[in-house]
C-alpha positions in Angstrom: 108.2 123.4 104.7 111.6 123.3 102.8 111.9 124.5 98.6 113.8 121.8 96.7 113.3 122.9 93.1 111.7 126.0 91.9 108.0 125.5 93.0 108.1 122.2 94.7 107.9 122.3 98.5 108.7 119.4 100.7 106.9 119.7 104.1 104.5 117.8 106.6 100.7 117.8 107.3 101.6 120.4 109.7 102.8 122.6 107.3 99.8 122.0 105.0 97.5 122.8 108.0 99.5 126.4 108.8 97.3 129.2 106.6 100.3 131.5 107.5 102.7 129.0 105.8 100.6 128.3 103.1 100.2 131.9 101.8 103.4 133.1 102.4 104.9 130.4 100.2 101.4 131.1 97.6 100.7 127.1 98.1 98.4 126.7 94.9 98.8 122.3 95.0 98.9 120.0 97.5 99.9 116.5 97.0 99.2 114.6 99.6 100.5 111.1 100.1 98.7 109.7 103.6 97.0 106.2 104.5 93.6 107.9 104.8 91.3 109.0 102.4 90.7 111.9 101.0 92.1 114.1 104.5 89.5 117.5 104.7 91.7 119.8 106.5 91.7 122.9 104.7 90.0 126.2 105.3 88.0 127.9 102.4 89.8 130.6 103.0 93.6 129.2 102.4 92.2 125.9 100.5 94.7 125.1 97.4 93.4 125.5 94.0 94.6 122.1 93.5 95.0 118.9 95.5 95.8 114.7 95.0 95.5 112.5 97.5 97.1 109.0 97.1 95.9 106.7 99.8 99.2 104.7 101.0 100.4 103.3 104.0 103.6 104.2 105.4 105.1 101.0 105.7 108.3 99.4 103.9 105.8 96.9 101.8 103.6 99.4 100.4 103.8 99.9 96.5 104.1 103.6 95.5 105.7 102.4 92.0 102.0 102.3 91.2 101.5 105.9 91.5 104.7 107.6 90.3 103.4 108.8 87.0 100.3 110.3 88.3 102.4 112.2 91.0 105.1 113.3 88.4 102.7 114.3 86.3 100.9 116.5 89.1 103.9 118.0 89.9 104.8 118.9 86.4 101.8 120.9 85.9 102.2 123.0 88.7 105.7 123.6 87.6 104.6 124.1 84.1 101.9 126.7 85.6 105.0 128.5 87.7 102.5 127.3 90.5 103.9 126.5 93.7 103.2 122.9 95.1 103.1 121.5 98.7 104.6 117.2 98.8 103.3 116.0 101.8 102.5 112.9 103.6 
């Protein structure tokens, strides 16, 4: 899990699945990018606040044009909030 701008984290689903990780970084959003739906991996214990999962393949002829704005605007209100946020996929 890497910070890349105040509050926005870059990692894996590995880092998303590492309570440890996840608190020590205060992980309040998740946005998951993955070509399953709606992945249940979290604890209730160390389950963000807040999570979006876009259902896309990773493959070169998969659109995510089509879900940019919802993403930015995901992002900017856990920046807005000073809350930290998890990009994974």
């Amino acid at each position: 899990m890497s910070l890349i701008l105040p509050h926005l984290y870059l990692g894996s689903l590995r880092d998303r699945t590492n309570k440890d990780l996840m608190i020590k970084n205060q992980i309040k959003r998740v946005l998951c990018v993955i070509d399953v739906p709606d992945v249940i991996i979290d604890k209730p214990d160390s389950k963000p606040a807040h999570i979006l999962n876009i259902q896309a393949a990773d493959a070169q002829e998969q659109d995510l044009a089509q879900h940019f704005e919802q993403a930015v605007d995901f992002i900017h209100q856990a920046r807005v909030a000073h809350e930290n946020i998890l990009v994974h996929w």
